[in-house]
C-alpha positions, 0 to 999 in steps of 0.5 A: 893642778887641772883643777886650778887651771879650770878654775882660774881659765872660768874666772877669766872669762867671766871678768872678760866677758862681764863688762864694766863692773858699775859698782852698783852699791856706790851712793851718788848723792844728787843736788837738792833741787838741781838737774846740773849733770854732777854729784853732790858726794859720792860714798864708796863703801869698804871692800872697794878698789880705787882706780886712780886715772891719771891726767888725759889730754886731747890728741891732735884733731888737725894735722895740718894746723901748726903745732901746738897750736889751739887749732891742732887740737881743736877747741874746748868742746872738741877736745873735751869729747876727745879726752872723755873718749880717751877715758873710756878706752883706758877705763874699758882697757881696766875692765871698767866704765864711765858709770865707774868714775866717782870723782873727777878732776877738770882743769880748763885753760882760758881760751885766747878765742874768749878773752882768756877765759875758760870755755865752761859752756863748751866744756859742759856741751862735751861732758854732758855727751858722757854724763847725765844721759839715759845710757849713763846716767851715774854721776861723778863728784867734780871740779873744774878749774881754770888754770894758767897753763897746761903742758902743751900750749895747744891743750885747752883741757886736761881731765883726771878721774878717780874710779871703783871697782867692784 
């Protein structure tokens, strides 16, 4: 039973201590003659886990604005970085990283500051903050999506990822 309890204490330190799993092996195909920070397709060989994260939403930014307003949670890129820093830490809470992610979901609500349109640009200034950079440079496949409406009428975003573990 020592022996057992040795065991199981090594392998629990060596998870802890070892990070996100970046699953190395996962094939990211890039777009043909493109910088554009996403995937082609991604291939996840057999024998991996898939980590279904489920919709993360900005938390309020201002406080003092009124609430569930645009205002109380800020705009597209704001919110954005805020739900991108709300996926890390449930990914990081698994043991796992951004560069883990392999597909994600974005759905964006017209902005009532642009017409009613998605602020796709604004959007892209957060995403590019976690994706296509030198420190992670793994790429998901993705969709964005303009919806009519999300949850909370301040809410502007709301992003999903599908993620693998080694």
């Amino acid at each position: 039973m020592t022996m057992m309890k040795t065991m199981a204490a090594a392998c629990l330190a060596a998870l802890v201590t070892a990070g996100p799993a970046l699953a190395d092996d996962v094939i990211r195909h890039k777009i043909p003659n493109s910088d554009f920070p996403i995937a082609r397709a991604v291939e996840v060989p057999a024998g991996k886990t898939t980590v279904y994260v489920s919709g993360a939403v900005p938390p309020v930014a201002d406080t003092a604005a009124a609430k569930n307003t645009v205002a109380a949670y800020g705009d597209t890129k704001a919110q954005t970085v805020a739900v991108f820093q709300s996926i890390e830490k449930t990914l990081k809470d698994l043991g796992l990283g951004l560069g883990d992610v392999v597909k994600m979901q974005v759905f964006l609500v017209g902005d009532p500051a642009k017409e009613g349109k998605m602020d796709f640009a604004g959007f892209m200034e957060g995403y590019r903050q976690f994706y296509g950079t030198a420190a992670q440079p793994n790429l998901p496949a993705r969709s964005a999506l303009q919806v009519a409406a999300l949850a909370n009428p301040g809410y502007l975003v709301e992003i999903e990822v599908t993620a693998v573990r080694p």
